[in-house]
N, C-alpha and C positions, 0 to 999 in steps of 0.2 A: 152213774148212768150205765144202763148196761150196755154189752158191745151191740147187738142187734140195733136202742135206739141210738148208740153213735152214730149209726152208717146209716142209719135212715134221717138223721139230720144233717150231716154230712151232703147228702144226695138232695137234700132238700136245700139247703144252701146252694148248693151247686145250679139245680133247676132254676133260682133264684136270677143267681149269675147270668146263664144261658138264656134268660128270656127277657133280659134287662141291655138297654141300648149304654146302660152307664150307672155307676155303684160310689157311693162318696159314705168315707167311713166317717165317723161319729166318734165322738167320748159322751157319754151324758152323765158322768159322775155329778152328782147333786141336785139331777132332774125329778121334780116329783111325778107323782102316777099321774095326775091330771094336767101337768106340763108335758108328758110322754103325749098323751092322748090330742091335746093343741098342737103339736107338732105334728103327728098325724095326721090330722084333719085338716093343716094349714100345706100340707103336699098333696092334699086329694086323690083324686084316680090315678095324677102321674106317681108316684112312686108307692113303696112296701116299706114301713123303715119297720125294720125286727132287729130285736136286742138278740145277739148273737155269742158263742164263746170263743172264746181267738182259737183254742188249739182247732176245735172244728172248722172254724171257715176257715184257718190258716190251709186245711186238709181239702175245703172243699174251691178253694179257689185255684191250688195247684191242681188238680183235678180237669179243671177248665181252662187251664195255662194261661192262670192269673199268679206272679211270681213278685209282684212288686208290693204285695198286703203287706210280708212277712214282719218288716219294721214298724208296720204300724198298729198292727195286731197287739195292742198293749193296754190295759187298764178297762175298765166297762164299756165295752165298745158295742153301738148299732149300726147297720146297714142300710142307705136309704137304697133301693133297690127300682132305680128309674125303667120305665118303662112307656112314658109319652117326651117329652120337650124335656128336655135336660136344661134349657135352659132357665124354663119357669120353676122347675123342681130344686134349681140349684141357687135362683133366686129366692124359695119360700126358705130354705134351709139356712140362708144370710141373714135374713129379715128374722128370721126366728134366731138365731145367734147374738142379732145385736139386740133382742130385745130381752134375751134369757143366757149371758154370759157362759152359765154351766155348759151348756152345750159347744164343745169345741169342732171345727172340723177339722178334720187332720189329713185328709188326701180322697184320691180316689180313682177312677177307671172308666173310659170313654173311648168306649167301640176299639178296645186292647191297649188304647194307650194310657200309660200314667200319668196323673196327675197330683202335684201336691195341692196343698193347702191355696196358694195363691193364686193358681191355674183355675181353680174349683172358684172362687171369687172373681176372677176376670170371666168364667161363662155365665154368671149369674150377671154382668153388667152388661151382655150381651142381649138386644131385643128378642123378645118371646116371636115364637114361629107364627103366635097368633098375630102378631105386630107386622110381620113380615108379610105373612101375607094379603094382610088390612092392605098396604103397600102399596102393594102388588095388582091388588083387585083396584086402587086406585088409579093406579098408573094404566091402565088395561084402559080403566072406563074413559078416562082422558084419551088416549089415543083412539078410543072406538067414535069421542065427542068431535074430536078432530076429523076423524073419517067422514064422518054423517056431514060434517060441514060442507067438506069438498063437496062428495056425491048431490049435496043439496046445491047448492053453486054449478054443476054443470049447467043443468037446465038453462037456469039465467044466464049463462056465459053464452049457448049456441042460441038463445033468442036473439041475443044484442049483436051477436053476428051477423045471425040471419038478417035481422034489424038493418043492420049497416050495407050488406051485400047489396039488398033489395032497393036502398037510397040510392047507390053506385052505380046501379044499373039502369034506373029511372033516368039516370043523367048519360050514361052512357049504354044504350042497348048491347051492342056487342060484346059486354061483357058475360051475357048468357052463353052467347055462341060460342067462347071458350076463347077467344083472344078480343084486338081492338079491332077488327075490322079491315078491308083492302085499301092502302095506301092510295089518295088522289095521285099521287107521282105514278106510282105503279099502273092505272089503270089507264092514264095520259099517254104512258109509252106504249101500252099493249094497244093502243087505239091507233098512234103513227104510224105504228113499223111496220103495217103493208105497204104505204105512200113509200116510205123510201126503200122500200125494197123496189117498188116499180121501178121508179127514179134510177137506182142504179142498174136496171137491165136494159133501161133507155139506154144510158149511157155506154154501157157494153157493146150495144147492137150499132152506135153511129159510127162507128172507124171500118168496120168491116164492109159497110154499104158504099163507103165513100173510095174505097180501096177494086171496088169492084164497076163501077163508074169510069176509073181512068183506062181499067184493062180494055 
């Protein structure tokens, strides 16, 4: 290969890297062309897997201060080159391993960090984004089912108030007026207590008239 398309696949791995949220390396020794091609098509939109040459992407992933390939850069190695749900992508990459042994995974890289072989199998048992947010949209419409409950339940609650106030008051009017009404005690005393005020100026005025009689 000449040096110009070195660097221009180089750069193009690299680009690869760069616009991938996470990279899981491959061996496909013993893979045929139309088992290449089902493996492709069983990763869909979310991933890129290109059969690649270790010295070059070994170049193009330091490049992109990717440092952890270098040991595994070894024998016919591919790239699935994720760029939706890592987690569905790393699921179809499983499914496709147990069903076609050749294909080994051997590690790989998720938003800088490294991952071996078993890391890459624990994200694939992890629920798809699409699950997640199924979930998500469930749980939303539940609480919005519960909302609608309440708000539909006021109505009926300040009727049965109002209901009950209206019966209370029919038996007691005063309870319009804002309290129970002027106490019988209360209005008994506010009715005597001019008579004994008299009473007691009567009494005031006899000792002084009778003090002035002897003078």
């Amino acid at each position: 290969m000449a040096r110009a398309d070195k660097q221009a696949a180089v750069a193009e791995i690299a680009d690869e890297f760069s616009a991938s949220v996470g990279a899981v390396l491959t061996e496909y020794r013993g893979l045929t062309v139309k088992e290449l091609k089902d493996l492709r098509r069983s990763l869909g939109a979310n991933a890129d897997y290109a059969v690649v040459k270790n010295t070059l992407a070994k170049i193009a992933a330091k490049n992109v201060g990717i440092e952890s390939f270098d040991d595994l850069l070894t024998g016919p190695t591919a790239i699935a080159f994720i760029k939706g749900d890592v987690v569905e992508a790393a699921k179809g990459l499983r499914d496709f391993a147990k069903a076609n042994p050749n294909l080994v995974i051997k590690g790989g890289v998720y938003e800088g960090k490294h991952l071996d072989a078993s890391e890459v199998a624990k994200l694939a048992d992890l629920e798809s984004r699409e699950v997640l947010l199924a979930k998500l949209a469930g749980a939303m419409t539940a609480s919005l089912s519960q909302a609608l409950y309440v708000f539909n339940a006021l109505p009926s609650k300040a009727a049965q108030l109002a209901a009950a106030l209206q019966e209370k008051a029919a038996n007691d009017p005063t309870i319009l007026a804002g309290g129970a009404g002027t106490p019988a005690a209360a209005e008994e005393a506010a009715t005597e207590a001019p008579a004994e005020v008299e009473a007691t100026e009567t009494e005031a005025q006899a000792p002084a008239e009778e003090t002035t009689t002897e003078a």
